[in-house]
Backbone bond lengths (Angstrom), bond angles and torsions (degrees), N, CA, C in turn:
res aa  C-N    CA-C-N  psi(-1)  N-CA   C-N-CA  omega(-1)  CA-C   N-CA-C  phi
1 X - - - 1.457 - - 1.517 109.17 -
2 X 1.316 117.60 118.50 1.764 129.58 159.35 1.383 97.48 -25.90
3 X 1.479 111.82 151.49 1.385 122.58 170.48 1.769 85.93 -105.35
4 X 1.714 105.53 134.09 1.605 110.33 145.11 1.293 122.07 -25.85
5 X 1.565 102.18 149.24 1.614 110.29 171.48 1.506 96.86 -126.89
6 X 1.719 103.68 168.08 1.638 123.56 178.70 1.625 102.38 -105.95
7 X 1.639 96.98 122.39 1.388 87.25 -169.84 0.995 108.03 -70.61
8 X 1.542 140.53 -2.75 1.712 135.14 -178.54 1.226 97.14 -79.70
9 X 1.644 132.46 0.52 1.620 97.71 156.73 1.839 93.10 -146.03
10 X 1.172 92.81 86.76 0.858 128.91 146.76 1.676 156.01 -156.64
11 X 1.542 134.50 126.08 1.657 99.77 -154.05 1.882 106.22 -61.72
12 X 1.608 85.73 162.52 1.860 98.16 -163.87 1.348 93.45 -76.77
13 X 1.682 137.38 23.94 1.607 131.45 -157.91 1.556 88.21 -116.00
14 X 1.589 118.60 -26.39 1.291 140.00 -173.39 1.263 134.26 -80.06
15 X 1.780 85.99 -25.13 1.619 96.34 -175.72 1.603 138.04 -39.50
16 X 1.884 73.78 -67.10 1.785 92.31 169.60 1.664 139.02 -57.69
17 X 1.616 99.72 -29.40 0.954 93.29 178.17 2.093 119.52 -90.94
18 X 1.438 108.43 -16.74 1.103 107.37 160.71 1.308 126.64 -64.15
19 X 1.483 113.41 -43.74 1.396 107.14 179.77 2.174 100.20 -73.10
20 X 0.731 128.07 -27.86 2.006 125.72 170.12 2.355 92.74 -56.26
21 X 0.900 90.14 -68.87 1.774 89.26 -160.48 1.603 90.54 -51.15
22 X 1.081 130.17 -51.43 1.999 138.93 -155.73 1.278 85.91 -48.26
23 X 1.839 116.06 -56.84 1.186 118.56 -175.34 1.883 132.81 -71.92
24 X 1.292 111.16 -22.48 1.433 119.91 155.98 1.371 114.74 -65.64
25 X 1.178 128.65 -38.81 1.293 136.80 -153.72 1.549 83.75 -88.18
26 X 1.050 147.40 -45.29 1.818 144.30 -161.41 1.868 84.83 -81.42
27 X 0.851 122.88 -49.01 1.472 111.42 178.62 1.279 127.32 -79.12
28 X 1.196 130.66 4.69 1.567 138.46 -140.11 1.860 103.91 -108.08
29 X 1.013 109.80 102.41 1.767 132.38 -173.33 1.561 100.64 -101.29
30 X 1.286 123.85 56.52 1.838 107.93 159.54 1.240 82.79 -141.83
31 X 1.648 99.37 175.82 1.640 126.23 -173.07 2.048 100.99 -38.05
32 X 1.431 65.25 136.63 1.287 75.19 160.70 1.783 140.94 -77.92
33 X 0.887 121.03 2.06 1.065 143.64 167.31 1.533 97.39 -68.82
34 X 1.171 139.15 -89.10 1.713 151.51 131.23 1.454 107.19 43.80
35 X 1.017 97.95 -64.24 1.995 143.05 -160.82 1.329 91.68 -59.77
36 X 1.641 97.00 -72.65 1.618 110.76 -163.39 1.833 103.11 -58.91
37 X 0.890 102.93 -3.55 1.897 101.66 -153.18 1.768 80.36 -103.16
38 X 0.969 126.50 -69.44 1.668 129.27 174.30 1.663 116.32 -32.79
39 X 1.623 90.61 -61.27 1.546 83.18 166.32 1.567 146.15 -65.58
40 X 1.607 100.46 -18.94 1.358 122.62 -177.88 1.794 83.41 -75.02
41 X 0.821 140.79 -40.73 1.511 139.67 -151.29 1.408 111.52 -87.34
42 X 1.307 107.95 -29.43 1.681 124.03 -178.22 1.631 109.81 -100.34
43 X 1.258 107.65 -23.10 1.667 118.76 169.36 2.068 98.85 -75.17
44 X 0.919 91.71 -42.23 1.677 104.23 -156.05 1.964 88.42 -74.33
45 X 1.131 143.10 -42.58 1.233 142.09 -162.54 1.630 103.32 -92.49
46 X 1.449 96.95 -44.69 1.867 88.25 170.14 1.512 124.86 -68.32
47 X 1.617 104.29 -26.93 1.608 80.57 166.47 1.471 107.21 -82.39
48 X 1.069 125.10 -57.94 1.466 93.53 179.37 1.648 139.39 -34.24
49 X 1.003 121.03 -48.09 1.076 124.20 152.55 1.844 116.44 -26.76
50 X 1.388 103.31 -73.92 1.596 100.71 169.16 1.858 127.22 -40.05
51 X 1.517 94.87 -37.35 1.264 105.18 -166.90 1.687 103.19 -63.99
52 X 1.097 89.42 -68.43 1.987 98.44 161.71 1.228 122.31 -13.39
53 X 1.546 111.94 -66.17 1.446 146.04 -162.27 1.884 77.74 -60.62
54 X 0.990 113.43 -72.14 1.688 124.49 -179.45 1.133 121.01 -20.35
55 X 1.101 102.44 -72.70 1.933 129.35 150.60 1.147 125.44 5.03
56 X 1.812 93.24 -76.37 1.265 110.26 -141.11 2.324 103.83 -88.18
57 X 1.868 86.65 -12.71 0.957 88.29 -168.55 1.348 115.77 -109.96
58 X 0.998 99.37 14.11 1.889 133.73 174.53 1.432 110.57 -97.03
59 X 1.912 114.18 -7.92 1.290 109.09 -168.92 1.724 95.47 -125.23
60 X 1.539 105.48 14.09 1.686 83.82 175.51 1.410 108.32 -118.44
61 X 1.465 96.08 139.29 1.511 119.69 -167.76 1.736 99.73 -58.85
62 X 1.439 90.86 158.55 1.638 115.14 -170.10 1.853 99.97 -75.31
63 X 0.745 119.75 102.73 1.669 133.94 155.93 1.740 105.85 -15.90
64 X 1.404 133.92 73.77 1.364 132.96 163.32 1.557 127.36 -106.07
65 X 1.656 97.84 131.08 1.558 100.07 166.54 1.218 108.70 -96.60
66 X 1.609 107.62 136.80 1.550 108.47 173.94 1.852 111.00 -74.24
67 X 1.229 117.91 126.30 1.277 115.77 -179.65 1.709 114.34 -46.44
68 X 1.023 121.70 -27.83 1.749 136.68 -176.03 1.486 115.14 -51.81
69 X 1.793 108.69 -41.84 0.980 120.06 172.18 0.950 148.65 -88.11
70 X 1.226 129.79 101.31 2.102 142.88 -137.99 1.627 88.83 -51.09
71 X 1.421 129.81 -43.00 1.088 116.63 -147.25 1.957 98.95 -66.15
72 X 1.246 118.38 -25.76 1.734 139.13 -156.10 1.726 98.14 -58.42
73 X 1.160 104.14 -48.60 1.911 115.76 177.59 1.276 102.30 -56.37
74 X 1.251 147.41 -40.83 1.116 137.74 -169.04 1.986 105.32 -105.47
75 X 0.788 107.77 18.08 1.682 118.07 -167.58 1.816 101.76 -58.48
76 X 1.354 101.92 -39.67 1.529 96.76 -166.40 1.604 110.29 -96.70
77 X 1.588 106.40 -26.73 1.655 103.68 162.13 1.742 110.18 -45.06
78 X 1.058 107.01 -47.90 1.769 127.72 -173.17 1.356 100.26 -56.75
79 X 1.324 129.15 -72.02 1.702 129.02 170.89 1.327 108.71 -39.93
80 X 1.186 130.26 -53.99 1.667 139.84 -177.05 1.869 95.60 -53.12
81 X 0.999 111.38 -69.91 1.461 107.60 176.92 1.469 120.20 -58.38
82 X 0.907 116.62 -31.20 1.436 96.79 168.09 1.469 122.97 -86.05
């Protein structure tokens, strides 16, 4: 049996269909051979998926105010309000 995944790391394109196979695969009665081939396929797409997820969040730049700009002093009053 697949171990569950967290959909916060996983891409949201992935969701559905991991949680559909997680759920065939807990019900799934043919050879086992079959089995292993489904699961290799649903093991094999969720990590990728994760890996991505990894990626993508390994590739976003650090949030900076340049001190220069008057608006930067008030930056966190501004977050608070919104």
């Amino acid at each position: 049996m697949p171990t569950s995944f967290d959909p916060e790391q996983v891409l949201q394109r992935d969701i559905a269909w991991l949680k559909r196979r997680h759920r065939q695969l807990s019900r799934f009665r043919a050879p086992a051979e079959k089995r292993e081939a489904l699961e290799s396929a649903y093991r094999q797409r969720l990590e990728s998926s994760q890996a991505r997820v990894t990626q993508r969040r390994a590739g976003v730049p650090p949030l900076q105010r340049p001190p220069e700009l008057p608006i930067s002093a008030h930056a966190d009053a501004i977050v608070e309000a919104i």
